[in-house]
C-alpha positions in Angstrom: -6.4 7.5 13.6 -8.2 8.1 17.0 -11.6 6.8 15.8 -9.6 3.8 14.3 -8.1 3.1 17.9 -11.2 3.7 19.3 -12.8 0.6 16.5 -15.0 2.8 15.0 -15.8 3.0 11.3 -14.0 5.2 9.2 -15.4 6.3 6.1 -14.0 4.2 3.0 -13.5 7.8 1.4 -10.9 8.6 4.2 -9.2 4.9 4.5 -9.5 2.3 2.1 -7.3 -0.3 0.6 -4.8 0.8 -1.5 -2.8 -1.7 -3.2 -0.7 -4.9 -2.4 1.1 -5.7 0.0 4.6 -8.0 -1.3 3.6 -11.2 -2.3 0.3 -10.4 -1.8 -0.2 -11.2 1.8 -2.6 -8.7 2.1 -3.5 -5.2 1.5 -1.4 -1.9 2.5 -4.1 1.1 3.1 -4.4 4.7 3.3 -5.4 7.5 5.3 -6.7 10.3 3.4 -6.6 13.6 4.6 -6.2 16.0 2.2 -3.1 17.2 1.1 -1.6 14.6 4.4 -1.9 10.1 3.2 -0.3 8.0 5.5 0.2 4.6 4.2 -0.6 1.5 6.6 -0.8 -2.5 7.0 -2.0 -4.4 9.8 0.5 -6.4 11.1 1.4 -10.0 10.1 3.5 -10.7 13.0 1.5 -9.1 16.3 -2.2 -8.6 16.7 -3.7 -5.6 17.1 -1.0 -3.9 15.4 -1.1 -1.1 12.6 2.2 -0.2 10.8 2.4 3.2 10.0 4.9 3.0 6.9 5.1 6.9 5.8 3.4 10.0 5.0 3.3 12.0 2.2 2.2 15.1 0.8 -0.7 14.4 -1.9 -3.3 16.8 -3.3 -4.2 14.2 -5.9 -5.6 10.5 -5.5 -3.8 8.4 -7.9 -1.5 5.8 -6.1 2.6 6.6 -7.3 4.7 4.0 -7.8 7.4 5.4 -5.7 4.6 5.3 -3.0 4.1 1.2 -3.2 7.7 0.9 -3.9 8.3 2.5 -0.4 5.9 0.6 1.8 6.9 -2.5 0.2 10.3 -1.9 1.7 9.2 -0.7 5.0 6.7 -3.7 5.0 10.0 -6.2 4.2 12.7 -4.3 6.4 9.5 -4.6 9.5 7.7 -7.6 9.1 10.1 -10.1 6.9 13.3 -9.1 8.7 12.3 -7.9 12.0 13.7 -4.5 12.0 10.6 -2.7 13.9 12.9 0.1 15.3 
């Protein structure tokens, strides 16, 4: 997350796109650091903004549902309603 503050590239293998973000406004994306992901968006609302949305333990790479269905909630209750708190 430093270099990403700092705008340097990250290596696709350590953040890349990860699925959709609700009605597909965009992307939601992932930092992987094995067995630590933390699932992100760029903000719709403020510039220069990342939302972290959670992290989870994950020694595997396949994207759970349980996963999307969670930033998709923290992406509507933040950026849809306004609840950024």
């Amino acid at each position: 997350m430093e270099r990403l503050c700092r705008n340097e590239t990250l290596p696709k293998a350590e953040f890349c796109p990860e699925g959709n973000l609700p009605g597909n406004v965009g992307k939601f994306y992932a930092f992987k650091h094995i067995p630590i992901r933390a699932y992100c968006w760029y903000s719709k609302r403020f510039d220069s903004v990342m939302y972290i949305s959670h992290y989870i333990y994950k020694d595997f790479d396949k994207l759970d549902k349980a996963d999307i269905s969670k930033v998709h909630a923290n992406y509507n209750r933040i950026e849809v309603d306004g609840d950024d708190e």
